[in-house]
Structure formats: C-alpha cells, structure tokens
C-alpha positions as CSV (number, residue, x, y, z in Angstrom):
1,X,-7.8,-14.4,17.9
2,X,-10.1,-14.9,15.1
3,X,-13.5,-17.4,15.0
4,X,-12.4,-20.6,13.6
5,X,-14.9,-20.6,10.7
6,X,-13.5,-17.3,9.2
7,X,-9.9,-19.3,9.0
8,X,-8.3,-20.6,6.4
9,X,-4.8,-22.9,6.4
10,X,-1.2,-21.0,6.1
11,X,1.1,-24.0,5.1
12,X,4.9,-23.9,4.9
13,X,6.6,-27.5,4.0
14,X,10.6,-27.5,4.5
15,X,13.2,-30.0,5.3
16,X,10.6,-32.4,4.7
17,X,8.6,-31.3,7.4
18,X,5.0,-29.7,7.2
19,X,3.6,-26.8,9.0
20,X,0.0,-25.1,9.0
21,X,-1.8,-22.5,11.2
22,X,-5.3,-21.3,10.4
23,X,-5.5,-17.5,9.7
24,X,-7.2,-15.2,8.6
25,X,-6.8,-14.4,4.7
26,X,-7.1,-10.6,4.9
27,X,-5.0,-9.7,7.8
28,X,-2.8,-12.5,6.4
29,X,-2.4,-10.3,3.7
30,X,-1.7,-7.2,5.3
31,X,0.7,-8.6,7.5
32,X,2.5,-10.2,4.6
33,X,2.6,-6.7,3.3
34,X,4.0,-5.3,5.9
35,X,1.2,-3.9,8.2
36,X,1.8,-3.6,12.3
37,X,-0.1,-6.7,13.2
38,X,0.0,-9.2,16.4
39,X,0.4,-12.7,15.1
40,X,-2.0,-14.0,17.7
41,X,-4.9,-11.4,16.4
42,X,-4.9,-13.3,13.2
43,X,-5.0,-16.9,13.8
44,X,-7.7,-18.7,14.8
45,X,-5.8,-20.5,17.5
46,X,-2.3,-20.4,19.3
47,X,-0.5,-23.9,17.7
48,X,1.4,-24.9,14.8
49,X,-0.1,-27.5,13.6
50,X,1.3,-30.5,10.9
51,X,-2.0,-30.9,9.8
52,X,-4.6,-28.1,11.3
53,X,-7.6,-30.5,9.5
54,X,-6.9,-33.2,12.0
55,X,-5.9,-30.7,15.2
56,X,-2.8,-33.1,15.1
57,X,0.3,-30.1,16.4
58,X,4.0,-29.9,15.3
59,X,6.2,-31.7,17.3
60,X,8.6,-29.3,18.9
61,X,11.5,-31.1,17.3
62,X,10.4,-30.6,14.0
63,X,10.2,-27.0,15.0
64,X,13.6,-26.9,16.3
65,X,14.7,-28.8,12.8
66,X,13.5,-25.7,10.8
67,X,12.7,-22.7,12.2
68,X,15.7,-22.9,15.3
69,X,13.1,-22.2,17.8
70,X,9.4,-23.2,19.6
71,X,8.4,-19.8,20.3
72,X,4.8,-19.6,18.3
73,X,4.8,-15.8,16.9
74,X,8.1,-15.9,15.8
75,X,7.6,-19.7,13.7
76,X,4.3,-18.3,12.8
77,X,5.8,-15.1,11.5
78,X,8.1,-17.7,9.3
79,X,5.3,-19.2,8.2
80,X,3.1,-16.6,7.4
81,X,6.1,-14.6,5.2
82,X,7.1,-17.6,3.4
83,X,4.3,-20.1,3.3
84,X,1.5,-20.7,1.3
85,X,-2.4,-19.1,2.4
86,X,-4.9,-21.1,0.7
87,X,-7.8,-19.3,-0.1
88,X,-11.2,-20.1,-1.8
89,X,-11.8,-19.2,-5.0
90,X,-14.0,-16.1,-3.9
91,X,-11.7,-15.3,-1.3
92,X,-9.1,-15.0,-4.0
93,X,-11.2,-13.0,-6.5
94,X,-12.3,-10.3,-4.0
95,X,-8.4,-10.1,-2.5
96,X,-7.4,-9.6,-6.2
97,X,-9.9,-7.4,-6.6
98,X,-9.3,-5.2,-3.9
99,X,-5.5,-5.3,-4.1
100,X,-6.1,-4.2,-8.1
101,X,-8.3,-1.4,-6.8
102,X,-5.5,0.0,-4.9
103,X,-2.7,-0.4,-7.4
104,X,-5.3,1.6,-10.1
105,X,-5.4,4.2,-7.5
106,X,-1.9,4.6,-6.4
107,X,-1.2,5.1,-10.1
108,X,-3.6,7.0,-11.2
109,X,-2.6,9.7,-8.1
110,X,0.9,9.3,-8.7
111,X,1.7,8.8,-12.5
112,X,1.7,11.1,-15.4
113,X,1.9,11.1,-19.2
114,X,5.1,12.5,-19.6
115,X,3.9,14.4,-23.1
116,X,1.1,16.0,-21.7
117,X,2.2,15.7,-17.4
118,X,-1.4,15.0,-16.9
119,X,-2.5,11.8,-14.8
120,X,-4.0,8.9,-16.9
121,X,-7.3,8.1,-15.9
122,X,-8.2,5.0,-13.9
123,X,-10.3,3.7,-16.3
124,X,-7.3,4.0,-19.1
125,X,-5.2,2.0,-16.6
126,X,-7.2,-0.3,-16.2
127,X,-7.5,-1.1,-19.9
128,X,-3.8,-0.7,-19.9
129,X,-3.3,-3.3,-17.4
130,X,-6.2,-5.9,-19.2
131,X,-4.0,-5.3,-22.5
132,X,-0.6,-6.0,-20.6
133,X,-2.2,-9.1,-18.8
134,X,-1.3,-8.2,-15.5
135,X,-1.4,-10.6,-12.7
136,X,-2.2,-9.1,-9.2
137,X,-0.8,-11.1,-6.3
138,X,-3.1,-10.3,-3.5
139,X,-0.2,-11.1,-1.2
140,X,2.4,-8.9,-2.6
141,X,3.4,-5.6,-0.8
142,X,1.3,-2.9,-2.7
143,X,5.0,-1.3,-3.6
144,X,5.7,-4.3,-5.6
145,X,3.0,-4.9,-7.5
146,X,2.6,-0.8,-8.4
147,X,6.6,-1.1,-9.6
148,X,5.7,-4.5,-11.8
149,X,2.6,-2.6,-13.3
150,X,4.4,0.1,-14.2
151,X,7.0,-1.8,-15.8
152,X,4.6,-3.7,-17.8
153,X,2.1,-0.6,-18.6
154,X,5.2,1.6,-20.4
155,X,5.1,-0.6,-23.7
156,X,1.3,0.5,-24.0
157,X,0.6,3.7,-22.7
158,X,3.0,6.7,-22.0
159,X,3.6,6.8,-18.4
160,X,5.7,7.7,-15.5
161,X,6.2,8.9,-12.0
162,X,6.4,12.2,-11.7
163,X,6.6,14.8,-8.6
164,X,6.2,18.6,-8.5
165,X,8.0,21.2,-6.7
166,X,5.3,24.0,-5.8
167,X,5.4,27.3,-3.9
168,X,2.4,28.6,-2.0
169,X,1.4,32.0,-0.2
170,X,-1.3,31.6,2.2
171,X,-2.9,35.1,3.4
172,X,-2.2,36.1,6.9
173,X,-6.3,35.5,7.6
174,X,-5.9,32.0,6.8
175,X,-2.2,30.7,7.7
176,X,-2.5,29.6,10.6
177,X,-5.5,27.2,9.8
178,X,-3.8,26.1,6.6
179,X,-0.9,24.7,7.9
180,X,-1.7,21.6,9.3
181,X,-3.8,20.5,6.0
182,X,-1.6,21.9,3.7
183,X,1.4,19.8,5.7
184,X,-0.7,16.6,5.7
185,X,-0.9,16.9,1.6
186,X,2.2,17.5,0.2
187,X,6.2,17.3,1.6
188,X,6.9,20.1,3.5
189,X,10.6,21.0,2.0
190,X,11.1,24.9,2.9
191,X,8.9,27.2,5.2
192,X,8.9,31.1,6.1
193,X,6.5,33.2,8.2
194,X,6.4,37.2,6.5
195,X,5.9,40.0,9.4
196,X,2.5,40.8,7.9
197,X,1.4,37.1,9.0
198,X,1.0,35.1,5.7
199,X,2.9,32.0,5.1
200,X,5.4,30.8,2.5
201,X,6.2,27.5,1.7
202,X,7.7,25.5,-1.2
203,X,6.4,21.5,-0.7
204,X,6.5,18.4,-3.5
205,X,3.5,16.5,-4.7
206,X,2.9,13.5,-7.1
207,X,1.8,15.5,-10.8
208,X,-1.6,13.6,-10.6
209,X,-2.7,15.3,-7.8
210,X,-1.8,18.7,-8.8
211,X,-5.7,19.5,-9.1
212,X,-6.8,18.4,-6.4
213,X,-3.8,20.5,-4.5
214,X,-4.7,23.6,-6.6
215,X,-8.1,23.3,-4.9
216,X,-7.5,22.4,-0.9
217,X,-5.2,25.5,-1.1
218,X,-8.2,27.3,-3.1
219,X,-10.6,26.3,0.0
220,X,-8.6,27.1,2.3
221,X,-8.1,30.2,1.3
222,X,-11.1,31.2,-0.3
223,X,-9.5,31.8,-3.4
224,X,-6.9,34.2,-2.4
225,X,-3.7,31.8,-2.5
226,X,-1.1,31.8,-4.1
227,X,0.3,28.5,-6.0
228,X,3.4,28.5,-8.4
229,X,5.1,25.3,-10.1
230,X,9.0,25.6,-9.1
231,X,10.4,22.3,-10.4
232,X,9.2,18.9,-12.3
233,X,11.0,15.9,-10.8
234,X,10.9,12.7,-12.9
C-alpha cells in the first residue's frame, strides 16, 4: 500500500450509488493503461469507501447492487477502469506532461515523412501538436493517444508510420556477440548461419530509427557490417 498523504480519491457514481478509494495518481495511471499492477500496491488502504473524506465504507449491498460482488480488487479494478481520479492541478500538469513526452517520442522513433522517409523531429511534433490543439489524457493508454495524434497531425505536417525491411551480415569475429543486441532492436523475421561463421539476417524496424540501427550494427562490428534496405512497409 501507499502512505495516505501521497493519495488522492478514485470515484465511480452508478445506479445512484457512490464509490471512492484513495490511490495513487501515477500507478493509477499506469494501471489504467494497462501496466501489470496489484490493486492493493496502489491504494492507500484496503476499503471502498462512499465517501473516503469521512472514512464512512460502502455498504456491501450497494456493492452487490453494482459491481455483482464484495471482493475489494476486483470492485476496485471497476472503479479504477471506469471511474474518475481527481488529481491537483499540478498533479495533472506534470501527468500531462509526462504522458506528452512519451507520445513526442513514440512518434518521433516511429513516424516518417512519407516524401522524404526521414523522421520528423520532436521539436516539429511538437509544434505540430500545439497547432492541432491536442489534448493529452494522462489516463489514456499511450496507444490511444499516439493513434489520435496522428490522426490530428496529418492535416499539418506530412506524416506516417512506416517500417523497414533490412538485411544484415555480421562478420564471423563478431556474430555471436551481435546477436542478442541486434535481436533486442529490431524483429527478427529470417536468420542463417554461413560455414565460414558470419550471420545473416533480414529483421523490420520503424524508418525513424533507421540511424540509430545503421550505427549499433556499425559498433558492433566495428564497421565491417553489412546493412541493406529490402522492403518499405507503410
């Protein structure tokens, strides 16, 4: 559990009933967003209250009434989902902030211009975003909010999701300690080890990170690897 003065209220009202638990606003978030989390390592106590101000609880049948059940994670689970988590203003601004961060980021790794298939950069999405008035809700799932920028950045700035298909030849002196890197970057679609010990591969990676591919194969290898664009895949 989390210290009570780090909590703020999660409130669901239904069937003209009222429900609160006091939560933490970040994992709140996360969970909301999909994250692994234990309810009980995110509330600041183990009750569903009907008004957590007053410590007065839910009565069990009003829990029956609504959620069909007494059992605390799974009518906090409800609650957290579908309720409301009121936050203070700072609390919002720096969860907005944060969350705004993220969907600049995911973007700018992921998304091309599909004139030049070059990434936009961050700071040009961010501009883009300002001009299309984008709202970021901090408890959104990260997916959602990157698909509603995108839909609302394409009237103002060229832009789309783009992947590469890439072959690479690693040198038999440096296979075997590329592999594991070279699988954590990219999709590993289609693998071959020659007899004279160097490694083939063909894997897909978002365009905007072509560069920064280009290079972790260039350091693994010192230089001597081989990278060849197969396919673009819009």
């Amino acid at each position: 559990m989390i210290p009570l003065d780090q909590a703020v209220v999660a409130r669901l009202e239904s069937h003209g009933e009222k429900f609160e638990l006091l939560v933490d606003p970040d994992l709140a978030a996360k969970f909301r967003q999909g994250e692994d989390l234990k309810v009980e390592d995110l509330v600041a106590a183990i009750y569903v209250f009907e008004n957590a101000s007053k410590a007065e609880k839910a009565s069990e049948d009003s829990l029956m009434k609504v959620f069909k059940t007494t059992e605390f994670e799974e009518v906090a689970a409800t609650i957290l989902q579908k309720g409301e988590i009121h936050l203070t203003t700072e609390q919002r601004k720096e969860m907005i902030r944060s969350m705004r961060k993220q969907v600049v980021n995911l973007i700018a790794k992921n998304a091309v211009n599909p004139q030049t298939h070059t990434p936009h950069p961050p700071a040009r999405i961010e501009r883009a975003m300002e001009e299309a008035r984008v709202n970021i809700d901090p408890f959104k799932h990260l997916d959602v909010l990157v698909r509603e920028t995108m839909k609302a950045l394409r009237p103002i700035i060229p832009i789309k999701f783009e992947e590469i298909k890439v072959a690479v030849r690693i040198p038999p002196e440096h296979a075997a300690k590329s592999y594991g890197d070279i699988s954590a970057a990219a999709v590993l679609q289609k693998q071959e080890w020659q007899k004279d010990g160097s490694w083939i591969c063909v894997v897909v990676i978002p365009s905007g990170v072509q560069d920064d591919f280009y290079n972790l194969i260039s350091r693994l290898t010192k230089g001597e690897g081989e990278v060849k664009i197969i396919e673009r895949i819009s």
